[in-house]
ROSE-4610 file (N, C-alpha, C; in Angstrom, 1 decimal, always signed):
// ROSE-4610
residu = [X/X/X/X/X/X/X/X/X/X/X/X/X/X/X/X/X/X/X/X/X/X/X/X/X/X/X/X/X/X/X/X/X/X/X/X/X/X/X/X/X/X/X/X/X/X/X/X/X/X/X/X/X/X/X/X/X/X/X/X/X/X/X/X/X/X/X/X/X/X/X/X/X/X/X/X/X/X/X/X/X/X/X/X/X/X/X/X/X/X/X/X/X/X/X/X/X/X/X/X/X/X/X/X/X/X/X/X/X/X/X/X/X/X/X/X/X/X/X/X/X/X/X/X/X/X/X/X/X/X/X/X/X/X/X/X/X/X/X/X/X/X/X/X/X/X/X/X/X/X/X/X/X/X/X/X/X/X/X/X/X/X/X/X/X/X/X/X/X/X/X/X/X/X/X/X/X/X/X/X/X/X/X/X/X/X/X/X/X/X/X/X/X/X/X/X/X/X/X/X/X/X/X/X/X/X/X/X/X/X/X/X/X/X/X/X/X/X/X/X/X/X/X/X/X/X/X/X/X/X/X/X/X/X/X/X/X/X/X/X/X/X/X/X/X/X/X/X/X/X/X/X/X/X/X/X/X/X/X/X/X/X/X/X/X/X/X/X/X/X/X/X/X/X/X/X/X/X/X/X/X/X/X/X/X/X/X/X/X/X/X/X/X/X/X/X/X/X/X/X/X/X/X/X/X/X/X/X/X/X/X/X/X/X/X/X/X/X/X/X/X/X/X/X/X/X/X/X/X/X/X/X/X/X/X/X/X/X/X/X/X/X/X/X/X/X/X/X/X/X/X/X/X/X/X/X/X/X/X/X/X/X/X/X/X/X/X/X/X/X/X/X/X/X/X/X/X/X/X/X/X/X/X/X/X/X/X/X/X/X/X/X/X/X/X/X/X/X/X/X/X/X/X/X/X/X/X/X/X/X/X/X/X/X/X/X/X/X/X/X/X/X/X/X/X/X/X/X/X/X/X/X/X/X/X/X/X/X/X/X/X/X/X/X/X/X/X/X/X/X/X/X/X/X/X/X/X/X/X/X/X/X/X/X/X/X/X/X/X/X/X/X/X/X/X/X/X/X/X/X/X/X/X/X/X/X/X/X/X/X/X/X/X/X/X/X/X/X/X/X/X/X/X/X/X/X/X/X/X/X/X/X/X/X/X/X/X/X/X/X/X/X/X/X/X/X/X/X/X/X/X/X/X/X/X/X/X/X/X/X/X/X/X/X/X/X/X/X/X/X/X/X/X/X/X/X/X/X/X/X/X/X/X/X/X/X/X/X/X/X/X/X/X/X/X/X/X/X/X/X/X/X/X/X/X/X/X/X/X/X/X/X/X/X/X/X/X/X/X/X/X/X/X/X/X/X/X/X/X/X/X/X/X/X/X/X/X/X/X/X/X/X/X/X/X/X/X/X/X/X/X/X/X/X/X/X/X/X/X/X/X/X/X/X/X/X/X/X/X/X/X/X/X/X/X/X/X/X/X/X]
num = [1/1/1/2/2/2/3/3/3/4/4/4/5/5/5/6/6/6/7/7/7/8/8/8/9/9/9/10/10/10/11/11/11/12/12/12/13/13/13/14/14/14/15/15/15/16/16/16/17/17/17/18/18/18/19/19/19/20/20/20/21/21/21/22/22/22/23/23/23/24/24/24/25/25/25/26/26/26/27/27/27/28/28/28/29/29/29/30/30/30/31/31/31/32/32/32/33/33/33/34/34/34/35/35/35/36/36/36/37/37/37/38/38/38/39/39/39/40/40/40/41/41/41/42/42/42/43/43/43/44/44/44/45/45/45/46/46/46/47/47/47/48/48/48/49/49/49/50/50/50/51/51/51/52/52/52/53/53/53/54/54/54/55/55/55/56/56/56/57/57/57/58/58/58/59/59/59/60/60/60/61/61/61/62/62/62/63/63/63/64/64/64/65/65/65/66/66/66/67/67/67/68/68/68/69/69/69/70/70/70/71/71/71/72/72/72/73/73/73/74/74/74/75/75/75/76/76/76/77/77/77/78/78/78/79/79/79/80/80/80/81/81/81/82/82/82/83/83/83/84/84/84/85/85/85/86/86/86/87/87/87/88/88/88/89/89/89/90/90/90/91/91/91/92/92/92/93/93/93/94/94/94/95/95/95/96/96/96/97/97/97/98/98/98/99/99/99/100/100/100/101/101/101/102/102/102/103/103/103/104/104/104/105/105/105/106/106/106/107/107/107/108/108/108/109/109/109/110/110/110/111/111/111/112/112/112/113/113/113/114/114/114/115/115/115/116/116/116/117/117/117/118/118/118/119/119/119/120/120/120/121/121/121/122/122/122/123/123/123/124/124/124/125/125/125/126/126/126/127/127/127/128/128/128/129/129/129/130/130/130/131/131/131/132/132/132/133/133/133/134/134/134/135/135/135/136/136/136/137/137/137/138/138/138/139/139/139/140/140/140/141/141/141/142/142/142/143/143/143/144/144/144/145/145/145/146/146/146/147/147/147/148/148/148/149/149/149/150/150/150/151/151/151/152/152/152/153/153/153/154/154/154/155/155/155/156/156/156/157/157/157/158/158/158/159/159/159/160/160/160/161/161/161/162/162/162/163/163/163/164/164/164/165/165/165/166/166/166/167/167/167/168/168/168/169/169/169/170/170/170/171/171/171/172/172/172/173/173/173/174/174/174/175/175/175/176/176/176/177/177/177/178/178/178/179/179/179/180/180/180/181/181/181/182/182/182/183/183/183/184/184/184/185/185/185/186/186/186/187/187/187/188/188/188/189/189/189/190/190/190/191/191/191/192/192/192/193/193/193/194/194/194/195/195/195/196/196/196/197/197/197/198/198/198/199/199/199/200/200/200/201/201/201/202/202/202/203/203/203/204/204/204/205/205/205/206/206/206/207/207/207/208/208/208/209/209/209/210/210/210/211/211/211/212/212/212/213/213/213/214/214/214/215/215/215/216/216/216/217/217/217/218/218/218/219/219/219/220/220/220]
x = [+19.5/+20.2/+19.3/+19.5/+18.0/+19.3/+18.8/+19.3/+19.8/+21.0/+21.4/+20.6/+20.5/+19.2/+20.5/+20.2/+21.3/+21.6/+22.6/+22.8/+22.0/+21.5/+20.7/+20.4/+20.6/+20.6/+19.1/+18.3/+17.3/+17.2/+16.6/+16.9/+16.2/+16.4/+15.8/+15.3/+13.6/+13.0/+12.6/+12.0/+10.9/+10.4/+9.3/+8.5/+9.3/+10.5/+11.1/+11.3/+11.3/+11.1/+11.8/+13.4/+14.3/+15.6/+15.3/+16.2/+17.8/+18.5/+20.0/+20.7/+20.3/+21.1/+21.6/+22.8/+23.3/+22.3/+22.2/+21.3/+22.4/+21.7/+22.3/+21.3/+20.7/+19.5/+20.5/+19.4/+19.2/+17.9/+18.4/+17.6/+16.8/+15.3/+14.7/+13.9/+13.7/+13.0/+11.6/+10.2/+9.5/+8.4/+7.6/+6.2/+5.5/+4.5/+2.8/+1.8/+1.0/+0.3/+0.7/+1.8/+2.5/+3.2/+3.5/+4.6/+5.3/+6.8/+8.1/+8.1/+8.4/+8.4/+9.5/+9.9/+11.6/+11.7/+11.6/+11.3/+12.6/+12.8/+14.5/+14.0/+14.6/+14.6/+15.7/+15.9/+16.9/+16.6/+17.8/+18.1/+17.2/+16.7/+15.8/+14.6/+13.8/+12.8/+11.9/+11.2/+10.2/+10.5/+11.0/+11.3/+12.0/+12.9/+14.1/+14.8/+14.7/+15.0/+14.4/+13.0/+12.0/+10.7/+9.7/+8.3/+8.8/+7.9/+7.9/+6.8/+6.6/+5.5/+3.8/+4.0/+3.0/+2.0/+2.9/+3.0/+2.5/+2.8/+2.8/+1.2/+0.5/-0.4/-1.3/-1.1/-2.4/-2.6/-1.6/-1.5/-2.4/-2.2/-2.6/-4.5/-4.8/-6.5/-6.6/-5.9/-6.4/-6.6/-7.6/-8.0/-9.4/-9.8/-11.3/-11.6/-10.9/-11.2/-12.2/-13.1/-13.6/-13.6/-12.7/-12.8/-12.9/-13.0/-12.6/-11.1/-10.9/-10.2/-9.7/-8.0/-7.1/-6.4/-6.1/-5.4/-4.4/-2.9/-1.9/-1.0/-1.7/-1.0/+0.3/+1.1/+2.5/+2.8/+3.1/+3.3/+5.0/+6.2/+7.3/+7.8/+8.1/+9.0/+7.9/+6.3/+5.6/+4.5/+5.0/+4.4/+2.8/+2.5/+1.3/+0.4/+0.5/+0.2/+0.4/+1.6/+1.8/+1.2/+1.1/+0.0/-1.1/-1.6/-2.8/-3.2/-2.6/-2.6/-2.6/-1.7/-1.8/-3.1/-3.1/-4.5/-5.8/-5.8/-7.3/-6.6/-6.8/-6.2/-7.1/-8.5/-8.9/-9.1/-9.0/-8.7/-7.4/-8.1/-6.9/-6.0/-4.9/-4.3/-3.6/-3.8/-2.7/-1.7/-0.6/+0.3/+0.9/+1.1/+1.3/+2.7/+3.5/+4.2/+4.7/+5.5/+6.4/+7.6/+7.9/+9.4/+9.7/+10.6/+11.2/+11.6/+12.7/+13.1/+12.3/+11.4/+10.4/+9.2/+9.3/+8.5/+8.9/+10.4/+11.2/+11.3/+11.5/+11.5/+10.1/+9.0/+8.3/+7.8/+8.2/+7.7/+8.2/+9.6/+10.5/+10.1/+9.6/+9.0/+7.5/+6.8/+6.0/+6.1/+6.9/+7.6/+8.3/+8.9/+9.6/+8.8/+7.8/+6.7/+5.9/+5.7/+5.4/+3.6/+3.2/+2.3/+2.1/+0.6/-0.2/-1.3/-1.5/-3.0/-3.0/-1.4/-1.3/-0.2/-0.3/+0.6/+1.3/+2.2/+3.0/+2.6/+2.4/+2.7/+3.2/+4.2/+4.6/+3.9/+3.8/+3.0/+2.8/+2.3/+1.9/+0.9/+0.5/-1.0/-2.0/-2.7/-4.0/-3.2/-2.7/-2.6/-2.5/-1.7/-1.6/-2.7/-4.6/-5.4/-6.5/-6.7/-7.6/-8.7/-9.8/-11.1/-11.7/-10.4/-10.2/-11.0/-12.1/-12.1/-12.0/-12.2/-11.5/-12.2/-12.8/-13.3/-12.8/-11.1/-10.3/-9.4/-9.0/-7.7/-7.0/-5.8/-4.8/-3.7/-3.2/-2.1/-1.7/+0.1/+0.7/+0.9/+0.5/+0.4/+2.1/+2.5/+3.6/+3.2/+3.4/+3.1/+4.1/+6.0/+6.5/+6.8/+5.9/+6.2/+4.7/+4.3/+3.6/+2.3/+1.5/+0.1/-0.6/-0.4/-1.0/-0.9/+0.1/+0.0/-0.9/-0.7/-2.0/-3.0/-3.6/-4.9/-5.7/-4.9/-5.0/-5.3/-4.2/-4.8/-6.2/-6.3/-7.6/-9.2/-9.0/-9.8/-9.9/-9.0/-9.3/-9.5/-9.4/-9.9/-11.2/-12.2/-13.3/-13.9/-13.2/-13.6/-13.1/-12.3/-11.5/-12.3/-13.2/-13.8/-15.0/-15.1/-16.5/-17.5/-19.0/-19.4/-19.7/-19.4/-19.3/-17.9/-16.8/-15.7/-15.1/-13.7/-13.4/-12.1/-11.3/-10.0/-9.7/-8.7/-8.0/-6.3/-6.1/-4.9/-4.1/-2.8/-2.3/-1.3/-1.4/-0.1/-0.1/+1.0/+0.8/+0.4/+0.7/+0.2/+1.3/+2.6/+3.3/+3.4/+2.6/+2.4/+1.3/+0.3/-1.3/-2.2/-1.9/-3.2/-4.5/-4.5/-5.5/-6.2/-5.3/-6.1/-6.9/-5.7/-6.6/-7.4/-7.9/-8.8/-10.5/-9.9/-10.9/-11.4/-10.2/-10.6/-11.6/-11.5/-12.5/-13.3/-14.0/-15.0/-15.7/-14.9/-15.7/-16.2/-15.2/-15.0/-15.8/-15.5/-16.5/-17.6/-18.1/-19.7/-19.7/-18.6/-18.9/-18.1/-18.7/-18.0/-16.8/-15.5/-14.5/-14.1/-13.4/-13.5/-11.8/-11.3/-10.4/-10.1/-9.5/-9.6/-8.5/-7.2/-6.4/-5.5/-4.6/-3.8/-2.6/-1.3/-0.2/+1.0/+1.9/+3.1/+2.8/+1.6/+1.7/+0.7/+0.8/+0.3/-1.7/-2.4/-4.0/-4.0/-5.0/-5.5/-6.8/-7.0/-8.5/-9.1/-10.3/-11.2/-12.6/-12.8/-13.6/-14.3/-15.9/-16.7/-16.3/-16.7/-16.9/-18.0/-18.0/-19.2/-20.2/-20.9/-22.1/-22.1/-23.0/-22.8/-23.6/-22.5/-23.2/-22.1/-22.5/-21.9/-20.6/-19.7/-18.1/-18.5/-17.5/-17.0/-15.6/-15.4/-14.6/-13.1/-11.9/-11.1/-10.1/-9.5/-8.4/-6.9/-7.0/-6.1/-6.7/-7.9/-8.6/-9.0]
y = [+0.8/-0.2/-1.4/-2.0/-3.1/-4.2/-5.5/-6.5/-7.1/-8.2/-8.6/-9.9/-10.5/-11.6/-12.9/-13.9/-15.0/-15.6/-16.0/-15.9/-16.9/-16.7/-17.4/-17.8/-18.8/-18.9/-18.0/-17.7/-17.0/-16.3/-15.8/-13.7/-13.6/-12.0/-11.0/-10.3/-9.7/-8.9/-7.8/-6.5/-5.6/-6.2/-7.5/-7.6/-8.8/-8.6/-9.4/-8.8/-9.0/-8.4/-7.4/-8.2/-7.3/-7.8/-6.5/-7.3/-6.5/-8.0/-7.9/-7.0/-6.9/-5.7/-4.5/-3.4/-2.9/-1.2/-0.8/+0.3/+1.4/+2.1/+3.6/+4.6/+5.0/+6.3/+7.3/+7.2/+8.5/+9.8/+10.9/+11.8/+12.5/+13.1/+13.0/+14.3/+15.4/+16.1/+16.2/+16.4/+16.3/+16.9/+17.7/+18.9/+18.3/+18.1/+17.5/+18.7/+19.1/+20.2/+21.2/+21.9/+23.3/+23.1/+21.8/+22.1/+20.6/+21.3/+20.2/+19.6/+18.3/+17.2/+16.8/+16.3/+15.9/+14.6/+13.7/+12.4/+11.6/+10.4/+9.2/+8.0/+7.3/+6.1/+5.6/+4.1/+3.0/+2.0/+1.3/+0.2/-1.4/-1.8/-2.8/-2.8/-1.5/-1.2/-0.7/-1.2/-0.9/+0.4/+0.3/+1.8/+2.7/+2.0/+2.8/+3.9/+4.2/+5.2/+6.3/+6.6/+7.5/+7.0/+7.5/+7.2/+6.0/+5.1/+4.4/+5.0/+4.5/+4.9/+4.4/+3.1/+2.5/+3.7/+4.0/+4.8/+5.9/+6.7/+7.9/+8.0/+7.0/+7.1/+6.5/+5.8/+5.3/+6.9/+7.6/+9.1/+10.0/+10.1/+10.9/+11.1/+9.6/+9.2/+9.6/+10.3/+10.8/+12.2/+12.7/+14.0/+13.4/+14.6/+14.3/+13.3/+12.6/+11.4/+12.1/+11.3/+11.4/+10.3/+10.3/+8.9/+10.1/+9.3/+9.2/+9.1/+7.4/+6.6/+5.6/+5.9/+5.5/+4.1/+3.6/+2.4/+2.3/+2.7/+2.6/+1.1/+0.1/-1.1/-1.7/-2.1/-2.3/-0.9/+0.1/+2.1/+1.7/+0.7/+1.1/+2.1/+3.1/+4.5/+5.7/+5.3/+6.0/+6.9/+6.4/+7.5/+7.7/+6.9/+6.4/+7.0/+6.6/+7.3/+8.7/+8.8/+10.8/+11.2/+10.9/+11.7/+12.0/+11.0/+10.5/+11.5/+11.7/+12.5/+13.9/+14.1/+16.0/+16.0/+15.5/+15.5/+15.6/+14.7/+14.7/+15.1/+16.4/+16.2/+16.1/+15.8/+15.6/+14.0/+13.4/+11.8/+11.7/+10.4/+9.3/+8.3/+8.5/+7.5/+6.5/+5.1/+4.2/+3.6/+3.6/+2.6/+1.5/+0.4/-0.6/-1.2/-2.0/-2.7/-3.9/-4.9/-6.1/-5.5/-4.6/-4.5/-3.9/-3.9/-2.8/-1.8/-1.6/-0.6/+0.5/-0.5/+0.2/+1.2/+0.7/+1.6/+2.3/+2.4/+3.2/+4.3/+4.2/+5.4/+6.2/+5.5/+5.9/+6.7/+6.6/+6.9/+8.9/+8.5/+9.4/+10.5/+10.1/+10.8/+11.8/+11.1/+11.6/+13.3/+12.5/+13.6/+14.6/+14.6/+15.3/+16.4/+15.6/+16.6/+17.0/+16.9/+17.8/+17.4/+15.6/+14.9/+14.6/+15.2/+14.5/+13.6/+13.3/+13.0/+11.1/+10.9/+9.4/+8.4/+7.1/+6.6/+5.6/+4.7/+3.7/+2.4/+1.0/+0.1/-1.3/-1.8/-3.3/-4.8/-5.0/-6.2/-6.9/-8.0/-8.5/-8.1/-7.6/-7.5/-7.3/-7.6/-7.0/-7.3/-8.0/-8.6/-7.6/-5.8/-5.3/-4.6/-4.7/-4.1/-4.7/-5.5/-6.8/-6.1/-5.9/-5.4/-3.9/-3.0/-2.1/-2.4/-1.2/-0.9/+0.6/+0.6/+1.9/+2.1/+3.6/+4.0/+3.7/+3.7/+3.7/+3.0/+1.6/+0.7/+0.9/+1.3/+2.0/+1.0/+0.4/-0.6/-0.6/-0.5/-1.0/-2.5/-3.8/-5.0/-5.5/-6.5/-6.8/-8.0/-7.9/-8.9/-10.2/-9.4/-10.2/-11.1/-10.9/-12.5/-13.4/-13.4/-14.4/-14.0/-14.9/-14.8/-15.1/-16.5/-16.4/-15.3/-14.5/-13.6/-12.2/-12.1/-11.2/-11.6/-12.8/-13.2/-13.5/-13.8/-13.6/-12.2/-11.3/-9.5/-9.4/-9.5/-9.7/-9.7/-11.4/-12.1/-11.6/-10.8/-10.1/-9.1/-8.5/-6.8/-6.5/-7.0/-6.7/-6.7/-7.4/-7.5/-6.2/-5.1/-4.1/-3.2/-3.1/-1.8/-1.6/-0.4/-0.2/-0.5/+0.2/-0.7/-0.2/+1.5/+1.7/+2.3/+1.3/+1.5/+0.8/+1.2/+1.0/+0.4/-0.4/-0.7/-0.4/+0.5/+1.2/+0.4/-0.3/-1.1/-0.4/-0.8/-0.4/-1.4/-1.8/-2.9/-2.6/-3.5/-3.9/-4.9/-4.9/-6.1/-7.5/-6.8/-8.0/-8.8/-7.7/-8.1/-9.2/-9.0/-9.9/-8.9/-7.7/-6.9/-7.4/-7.6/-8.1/-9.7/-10.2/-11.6/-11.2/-10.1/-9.8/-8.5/-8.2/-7.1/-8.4/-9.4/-10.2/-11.5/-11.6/-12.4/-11.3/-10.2/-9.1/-9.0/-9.1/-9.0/-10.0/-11.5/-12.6/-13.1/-12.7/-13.1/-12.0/-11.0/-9.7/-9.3/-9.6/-9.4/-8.2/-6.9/-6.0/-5.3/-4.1/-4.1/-3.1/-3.2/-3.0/-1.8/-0.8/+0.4/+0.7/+1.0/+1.2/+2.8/+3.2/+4.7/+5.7/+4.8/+5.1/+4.5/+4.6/+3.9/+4.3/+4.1/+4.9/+3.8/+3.9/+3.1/+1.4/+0.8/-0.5/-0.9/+0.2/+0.1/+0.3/+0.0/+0.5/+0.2/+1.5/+1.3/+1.6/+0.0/-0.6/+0.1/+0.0/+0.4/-0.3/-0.9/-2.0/-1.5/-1.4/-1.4/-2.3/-2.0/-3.3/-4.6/-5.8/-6.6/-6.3/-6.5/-6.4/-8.0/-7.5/-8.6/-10.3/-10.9/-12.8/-12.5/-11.5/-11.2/-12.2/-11.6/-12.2/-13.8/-14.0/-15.6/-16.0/-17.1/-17.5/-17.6/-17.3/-17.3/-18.3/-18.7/-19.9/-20.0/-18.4/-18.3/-17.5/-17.6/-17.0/-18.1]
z = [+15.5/+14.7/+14.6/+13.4/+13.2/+13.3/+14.2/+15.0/+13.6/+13.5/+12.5/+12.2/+10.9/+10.4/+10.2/+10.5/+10.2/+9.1/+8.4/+7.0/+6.4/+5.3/+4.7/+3.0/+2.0/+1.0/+0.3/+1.2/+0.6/+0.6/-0.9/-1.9/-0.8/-0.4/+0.6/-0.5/-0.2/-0.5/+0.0/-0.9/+0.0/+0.9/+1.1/+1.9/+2.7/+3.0/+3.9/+5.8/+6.5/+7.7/+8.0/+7.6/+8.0/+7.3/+6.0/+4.8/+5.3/+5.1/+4.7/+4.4/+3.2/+2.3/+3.2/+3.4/+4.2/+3.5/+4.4/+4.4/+3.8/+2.9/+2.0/+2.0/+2.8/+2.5/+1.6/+0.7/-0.2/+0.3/+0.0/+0.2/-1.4/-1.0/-2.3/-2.0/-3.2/-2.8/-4.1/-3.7/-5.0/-4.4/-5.4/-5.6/-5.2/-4.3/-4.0/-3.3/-4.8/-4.4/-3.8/-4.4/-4.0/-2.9/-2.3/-0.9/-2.1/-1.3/-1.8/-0.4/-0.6/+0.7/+0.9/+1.1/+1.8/+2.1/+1.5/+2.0/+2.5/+2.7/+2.7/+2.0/+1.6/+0.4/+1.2/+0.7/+1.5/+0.8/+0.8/+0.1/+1.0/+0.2/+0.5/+1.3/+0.2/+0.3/-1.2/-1.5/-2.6/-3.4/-4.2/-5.0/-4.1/-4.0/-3.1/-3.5/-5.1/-5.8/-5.8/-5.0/-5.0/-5.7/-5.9/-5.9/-7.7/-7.5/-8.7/-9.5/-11.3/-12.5/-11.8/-10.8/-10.4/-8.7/-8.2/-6.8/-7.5/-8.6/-8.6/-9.3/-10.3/-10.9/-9.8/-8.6/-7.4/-7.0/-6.7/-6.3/-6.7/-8.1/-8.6/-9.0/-8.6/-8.2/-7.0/-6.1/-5.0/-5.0/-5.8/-6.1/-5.4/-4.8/-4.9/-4.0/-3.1/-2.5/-1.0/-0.6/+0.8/+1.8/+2.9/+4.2/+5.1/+6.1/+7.1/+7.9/+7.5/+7.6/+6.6/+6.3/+5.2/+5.6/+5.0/+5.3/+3.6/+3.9/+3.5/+3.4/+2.9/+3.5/+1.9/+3.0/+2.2/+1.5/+3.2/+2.7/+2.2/+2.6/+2.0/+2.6/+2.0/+2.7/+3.1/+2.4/+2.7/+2.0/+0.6/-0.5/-0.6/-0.4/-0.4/+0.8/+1.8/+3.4/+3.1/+2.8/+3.2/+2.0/+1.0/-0.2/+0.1/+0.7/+1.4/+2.4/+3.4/+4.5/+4.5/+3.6/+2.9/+1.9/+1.1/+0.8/+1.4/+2.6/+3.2/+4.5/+5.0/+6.7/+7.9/+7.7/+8.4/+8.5/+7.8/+7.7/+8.8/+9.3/+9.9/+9.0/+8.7/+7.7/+8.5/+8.6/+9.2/+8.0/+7.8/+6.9/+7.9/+7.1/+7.8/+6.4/+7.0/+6.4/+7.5/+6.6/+7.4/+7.4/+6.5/+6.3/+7.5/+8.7/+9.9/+9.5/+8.3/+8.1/+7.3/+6.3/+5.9/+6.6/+8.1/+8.9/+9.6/+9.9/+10.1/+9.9/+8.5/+7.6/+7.0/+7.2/+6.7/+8.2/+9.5/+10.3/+10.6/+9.6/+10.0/+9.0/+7.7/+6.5/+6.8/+7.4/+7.7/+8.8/+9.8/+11.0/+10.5/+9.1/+8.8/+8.1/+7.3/+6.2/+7.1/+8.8/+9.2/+9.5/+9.5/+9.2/+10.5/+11.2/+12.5/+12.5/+11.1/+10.7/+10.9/+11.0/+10.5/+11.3/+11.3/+11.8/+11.2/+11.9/+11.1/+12.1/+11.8/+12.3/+11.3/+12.4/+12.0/+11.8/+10.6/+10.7/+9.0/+8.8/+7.8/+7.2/+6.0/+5.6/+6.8/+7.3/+8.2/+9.4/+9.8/+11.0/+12.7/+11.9/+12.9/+13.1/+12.4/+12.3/+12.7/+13.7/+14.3/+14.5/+13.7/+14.0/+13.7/+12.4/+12.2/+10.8/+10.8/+9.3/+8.6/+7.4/+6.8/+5.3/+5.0/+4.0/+3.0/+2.9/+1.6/+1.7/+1.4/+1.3/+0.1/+0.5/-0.7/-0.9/-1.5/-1.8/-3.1/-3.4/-4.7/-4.0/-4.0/-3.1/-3.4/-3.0/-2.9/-4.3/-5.7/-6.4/-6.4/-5.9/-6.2/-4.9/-3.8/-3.4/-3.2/-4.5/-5.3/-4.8/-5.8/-6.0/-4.9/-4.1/-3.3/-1.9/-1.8/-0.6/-1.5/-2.9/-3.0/-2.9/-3.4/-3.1/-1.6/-1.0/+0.3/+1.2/+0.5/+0.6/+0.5/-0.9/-1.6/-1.2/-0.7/+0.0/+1.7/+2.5/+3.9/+4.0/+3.0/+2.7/+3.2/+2.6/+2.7/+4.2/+5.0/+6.6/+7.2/+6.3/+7.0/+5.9/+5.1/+5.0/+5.1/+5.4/+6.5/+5.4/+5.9/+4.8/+3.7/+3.2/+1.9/+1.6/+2.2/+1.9/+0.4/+0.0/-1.6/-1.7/-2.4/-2.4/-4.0/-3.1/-4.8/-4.8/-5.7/-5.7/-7.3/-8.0/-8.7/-9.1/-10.1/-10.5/-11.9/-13.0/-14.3/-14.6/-16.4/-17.1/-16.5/-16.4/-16.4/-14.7/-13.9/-12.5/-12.5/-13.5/-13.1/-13.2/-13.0/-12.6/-13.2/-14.8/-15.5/-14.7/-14.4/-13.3/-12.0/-11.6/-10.4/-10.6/-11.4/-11.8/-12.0/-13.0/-13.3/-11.5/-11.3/-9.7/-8.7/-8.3/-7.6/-8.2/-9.4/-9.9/-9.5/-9.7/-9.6/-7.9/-7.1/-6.3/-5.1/-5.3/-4.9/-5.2/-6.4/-6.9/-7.2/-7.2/-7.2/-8.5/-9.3/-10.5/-9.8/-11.1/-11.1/-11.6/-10.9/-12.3/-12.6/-13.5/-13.7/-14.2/-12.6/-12.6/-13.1/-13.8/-14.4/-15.1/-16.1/-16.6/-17.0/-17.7/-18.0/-17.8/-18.7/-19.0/-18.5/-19.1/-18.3/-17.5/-16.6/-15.3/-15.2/-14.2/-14.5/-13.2/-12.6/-11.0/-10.9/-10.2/-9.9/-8.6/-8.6/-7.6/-7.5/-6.2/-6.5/-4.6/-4.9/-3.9/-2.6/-1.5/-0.8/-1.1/-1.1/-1.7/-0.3/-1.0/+0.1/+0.6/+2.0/+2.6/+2.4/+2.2/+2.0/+0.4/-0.8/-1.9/-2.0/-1.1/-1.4/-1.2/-2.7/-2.6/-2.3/-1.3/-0.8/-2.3/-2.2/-3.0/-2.6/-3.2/-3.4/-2.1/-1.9/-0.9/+0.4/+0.7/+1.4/+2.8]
């Protein structure tokens, strides 16, 4: 049972710790490379209805990928991590979220699909990863609680991938993507590729800057 939050005039989000809203798991079943997965969805959690247009096209650039070491940050119920992990199984995948119930479930998702490769922890953006880095940083980022906690993403990334590690992110037009496609460029030194696109949406992939490269950013 997740401890009750004290009432409060302020909307509860995805990326709230431990949102309000009374829990409804839904069950979901869907194809990834010839096995059907079995996942849970829940109410006040990121595409709680099953994979979002944005989730499904970061996904689908994971053909072909080579780490080591994944980093699934703001996983939600998990989509992202467990694609990740059936995909590459000899990779270490970590997903991380703030949400509780979000890791909850995502812990339970994974257990269920039958996933050893990866884990779940609680925490804000880097915070539960103090000195960790990783081939491949995977993120649909949290856009809607505002610019400065993506730019802040952004701007700590680069301390967490190794050093010819890559951040593959995925948003829309109406999220910013186009700002923050042009802020990593500027701010990273490093060019930007845009490895897919579809309904809106386009997913970036941006080197690590080499080192001295990165310039300090606004929320950094």
């Amino acid at each position: 049972m997740e401890p009750p939050e004290p009432a409060s005039e302020t909307p509860q989000h995805y990326f709230s710790a431990r949102p309000r809203v009374a829990s409804k798991p839904e069950e979901h079943r869907f194809l990834f490379r010839g096995e059907m997965l079995v996942i849970q969805t829940d109410r006040g959690l990121f595409a709680s209805h099953g994979v979002d247009p944005g989730t499904a096209l970061l996904i689908e650039t994971l053909d072909g990928i080579s780490a080591e070491r994944i980093l699934d940050l703001g996983c939600g119920w998990g989509a992202v991590g467990l694609a990740a992990a059936k995909t590459l199984p000899s990779a270490k995948v970590i997903l991380t979220d703030v949400n509780q119930r979000a890791v909850r479930l995502a812990r339970k998702n994974l257990d269920r699909n039958g996933v050893r490769n990866a884990e779940v922890r609680l925490g804000s953006l880097f915070q539960p990863l103090a000195g960790e880095t990783f081939d491949l940083i995977l993120s649909h980022p949290p856009f809607h609680a505002g610019r400065e906690t993506v730019l802040k993403f952004l701007a700590q990334a680069p301390a967490h991938l190794a050093s010819e590690g890559h951040l593959r992110i995925v948003g829309k037009g109406s999220q910013g993507i186009r700002f923050y496609q042009a802020w990593l460029a500027e701010h990273w030194g490093s060019k930007v590729d845009v490895l897919a696109r579809g309904g809106g949406y386009r997913v970036l992939d941006v080197a690590r800057p080499s080192q001295g490269a990165a310039r300090e950013g606004p929320a950094s």
